[in-house]
N, C-alpha and C positions, 0 to 999 in steps of 0.2 A: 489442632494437631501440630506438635511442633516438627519439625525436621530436625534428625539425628546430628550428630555433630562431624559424620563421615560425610551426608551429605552435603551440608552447610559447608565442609570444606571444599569439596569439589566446585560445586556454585562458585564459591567466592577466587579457587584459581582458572575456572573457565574466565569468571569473569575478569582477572585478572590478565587472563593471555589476550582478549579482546580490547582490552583496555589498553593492553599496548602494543598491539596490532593496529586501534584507530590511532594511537598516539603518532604509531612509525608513518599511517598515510598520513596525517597532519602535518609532518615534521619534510614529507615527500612534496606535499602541495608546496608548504612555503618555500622551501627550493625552488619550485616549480615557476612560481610566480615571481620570487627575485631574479632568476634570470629572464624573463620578461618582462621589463618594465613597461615596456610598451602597452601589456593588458592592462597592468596597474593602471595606467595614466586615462584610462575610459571608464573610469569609474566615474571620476572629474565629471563625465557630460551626462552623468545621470540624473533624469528628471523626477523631483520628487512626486508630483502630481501622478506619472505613472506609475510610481512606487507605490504612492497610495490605494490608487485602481488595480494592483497588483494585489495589496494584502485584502481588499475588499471580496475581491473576487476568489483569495482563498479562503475567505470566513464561510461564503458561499457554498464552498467545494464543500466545506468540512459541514456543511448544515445539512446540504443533499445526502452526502453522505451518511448521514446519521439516521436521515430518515429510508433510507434505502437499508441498511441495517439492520433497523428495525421491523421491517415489513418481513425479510430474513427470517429475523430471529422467530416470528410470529409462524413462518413458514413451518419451521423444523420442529419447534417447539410447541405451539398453539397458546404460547404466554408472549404477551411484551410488557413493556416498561413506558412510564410517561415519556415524553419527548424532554424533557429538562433531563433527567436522571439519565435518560440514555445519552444525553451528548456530554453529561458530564462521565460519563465510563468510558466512551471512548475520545474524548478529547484529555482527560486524564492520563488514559491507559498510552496513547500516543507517547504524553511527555515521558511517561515511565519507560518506554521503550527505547527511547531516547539516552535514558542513563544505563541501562541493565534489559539484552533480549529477552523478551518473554515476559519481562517485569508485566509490562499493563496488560498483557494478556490474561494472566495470573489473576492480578489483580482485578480483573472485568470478570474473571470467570466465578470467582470467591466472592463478589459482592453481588453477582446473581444469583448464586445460591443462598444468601445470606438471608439477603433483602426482598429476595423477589424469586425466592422458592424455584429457580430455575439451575435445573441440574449440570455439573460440571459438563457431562457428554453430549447434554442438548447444547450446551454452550461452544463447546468443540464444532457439534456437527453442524451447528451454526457459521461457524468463523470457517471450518473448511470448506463447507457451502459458495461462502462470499467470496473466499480467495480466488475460489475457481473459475466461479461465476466472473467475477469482476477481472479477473485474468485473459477468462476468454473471450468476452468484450469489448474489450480494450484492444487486444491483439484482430479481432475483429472489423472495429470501428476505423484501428491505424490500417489495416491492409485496404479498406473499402475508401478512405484519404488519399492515402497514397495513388493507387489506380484510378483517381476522381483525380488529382492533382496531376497526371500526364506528364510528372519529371522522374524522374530515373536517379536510383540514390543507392548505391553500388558501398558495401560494409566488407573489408575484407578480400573485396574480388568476386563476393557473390550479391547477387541482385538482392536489394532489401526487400522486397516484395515478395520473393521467395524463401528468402528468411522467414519474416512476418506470416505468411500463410503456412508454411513450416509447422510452425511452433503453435497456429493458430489448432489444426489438425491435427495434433500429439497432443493436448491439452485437451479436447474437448473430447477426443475419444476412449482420454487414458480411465476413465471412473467404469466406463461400460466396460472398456478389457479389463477392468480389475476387480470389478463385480462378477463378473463370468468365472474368473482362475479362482477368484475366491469362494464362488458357489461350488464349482465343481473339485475344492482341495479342501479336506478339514483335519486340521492338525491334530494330534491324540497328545502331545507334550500340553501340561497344564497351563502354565505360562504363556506358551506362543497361543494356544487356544484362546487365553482372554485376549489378546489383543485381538487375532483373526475377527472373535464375537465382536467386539467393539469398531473393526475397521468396515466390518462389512454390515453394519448395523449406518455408519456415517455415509455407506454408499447406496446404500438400500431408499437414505433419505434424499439423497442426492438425484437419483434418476429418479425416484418420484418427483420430486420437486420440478424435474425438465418436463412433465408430462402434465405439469399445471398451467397449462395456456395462461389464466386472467393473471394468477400471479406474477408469471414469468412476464407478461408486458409490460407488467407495471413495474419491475425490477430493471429491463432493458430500458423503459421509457426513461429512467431515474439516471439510470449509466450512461446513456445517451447525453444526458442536460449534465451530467461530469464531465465526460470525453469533452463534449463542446465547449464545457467552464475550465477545460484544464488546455487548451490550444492555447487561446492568447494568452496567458500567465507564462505559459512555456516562450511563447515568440516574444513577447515582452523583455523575457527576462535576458534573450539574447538579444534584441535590437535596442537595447538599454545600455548596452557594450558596442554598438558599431556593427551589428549583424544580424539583419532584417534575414532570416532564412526560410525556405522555401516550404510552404507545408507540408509537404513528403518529407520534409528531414523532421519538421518539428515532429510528426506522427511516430517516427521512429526514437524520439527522446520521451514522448508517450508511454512508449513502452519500456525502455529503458526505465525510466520512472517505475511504473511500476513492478516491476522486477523488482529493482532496490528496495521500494517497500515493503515485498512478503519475503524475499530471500537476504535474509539479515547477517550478516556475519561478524559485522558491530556492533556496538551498542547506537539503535538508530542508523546505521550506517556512515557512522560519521567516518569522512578522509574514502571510505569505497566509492559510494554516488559522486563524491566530486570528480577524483577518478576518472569512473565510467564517463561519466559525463564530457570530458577529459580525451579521451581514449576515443571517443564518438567524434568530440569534435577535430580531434586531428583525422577522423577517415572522411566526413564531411566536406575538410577544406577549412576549417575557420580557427584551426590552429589548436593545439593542448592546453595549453594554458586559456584561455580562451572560453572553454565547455567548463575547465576547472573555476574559474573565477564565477562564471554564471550560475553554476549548481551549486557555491558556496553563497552567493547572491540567493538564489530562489530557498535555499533552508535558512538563512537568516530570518528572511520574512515570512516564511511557514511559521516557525517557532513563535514569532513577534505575536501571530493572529494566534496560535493554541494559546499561549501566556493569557493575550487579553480575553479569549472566549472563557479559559479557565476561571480566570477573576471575574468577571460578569457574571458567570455562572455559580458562584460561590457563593453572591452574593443575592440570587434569586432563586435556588435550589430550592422546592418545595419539601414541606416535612410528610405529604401524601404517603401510605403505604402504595406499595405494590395494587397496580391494574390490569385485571388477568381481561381482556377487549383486545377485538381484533385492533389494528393501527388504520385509521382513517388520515386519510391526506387533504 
């Protein structure tokens, strides 16, 4: 099915005004850092060895990941995909996202259906599944850090801890309250009815899916071994600049983090995550410049490990069809 020529235009100026919207942070950062040279100049004492151990440990994150995904997709759907093909979709669909929002999404969604007979809204209520899951998690894991770490990390004037647990409780409660409005409201407009059918169709999967003990542990089990594979890459990438930080503040770049990742306003978020990063580390104490140079640092070498997983992966992709088997770890 092609896309009409109205749509393609829209696309191509959405993605236009993104494009130079991350242009304009890009063009904010480098300002940002010419008038510090000071941050410039701590680049000089970065160790490669760590660097190394840095992008290892993200080939790591991105493999966990992939198999936690996939356990997901098996959830919602009762299909998955070999472990090669599935890290090739979404270490793929990553890079794609990278250049154009939603590209690998798109893209992951379309080569499920294609390939591997898995339907676009199982794909959906798959991906809104994970977002959620792994959102509240994370917000989870950092509040449970932080209160383990016994330091006090104050964002704005307000306690980070209560931020964090904040946002931990709107998150987790928001699918049951909207499951509820949506049970008890049914729209008679034809249009808003398909969607209501379909949203409440992705929520119906959703609270089933909480109410699955074996699976749900072995999902947490997985986020867990992330959480803990995503601390030292984080504290790495600032004490690789001159700034060993406390792990209550790292828990809260954590989550930072993944923010940036589902709430995209970029293409990839390129120039916002530096930013926030940015923005964080001036209420921390370790300066603007500073968060910004390190969250340009840490997407460097993400990027470095998608490129080489992607070429590895290219080059061992099985021609197997489609394997409709639960996923074994």
């Amino acid at each position: 099915m092609f896309l009409s020529s109205d749509n393609t235009g829209k696309r191509f100026f959405t993605a236009g005004i993104r494009w130079t919207f991350a242009i304009a942070c890009v063009i904010y950062i480098v300002i940002i850092l010419g008038r510090n040279q000071n941050a410039l100049r701590s680049i000089a004492h970065i160790n490669f060895a760590s660097i190394i151990f840095m992008a290892a440990l993200y080939a790591i994150y991105y493999l966990l990941y992939g198999i936690r995904f996939r356990i997901i997709l098996w959830k919602c759907t009762q299909k998955t995909i070999p472990h090669i093909k599935n890290l090739i979709l979404l270490v793929n669909g990553m890079l794609l996202n990278s250049l154009l929002p939603q590209m690998g999404n798109a893209y992951r969604g379309l080569r499920m259906k294609k390939e591997h007979q898995i339907p676009y809204t199982g794909y959906i209520t798959t991906y809104g599944f994970f977002i959620w899951l792994d959102m509240c998690l994370n917000l989870f894991l950092s509040f449970v850090l932080m209160v383990g770490a016994k330091t006090k990390v104050d964002i704005g004037g307000f306690s980070g801890q209560l931020i964090v647990i904040s946002m931990f409780l709107a998150l987790i409660s928001a699918p049951l309250i909207a499951r509820f409005l949506f049970k008890t409201f049914t729209p008679k407009w034809q249009p808003l009815f398909k969607i209501w059918s379909q949203a409440t169709g992705v929520l119906d999967v959703m609270v089933y899916s909480i109410r699955d003990w074996k699976s749900l542990l072995r999902i947490v089990g997985l986020s867990l071994m992330l959480f803990v594979n995503l601390i030292p890459i984080l504290y790495l990438g600032f004490q690789q600049l001159g700034h060993a930080l406390p792990v209550s503040t790292i828990a809260i770049f954590c989550v930072l983090y993944k923010i940036s990742v589902y709430v995209v306003l970029t293409p990839g978020n390129i120039g916002i995550r530096e930013l926030a990063y940015g923005v964080l580390g001036k209420e921390v104490g370790i300066g603007m410049a500073e968060g910004v140079l390190a969250g340009t640092m840490l997407r460097v070498i993400s990027y470095f490990v998608l490129l080489i997983l992607a070429g590895c992966l290219y080059f061992i992709q099985p021609n197997r069809s489609d394997c409709i088997q639960p996923p074994n770890l």
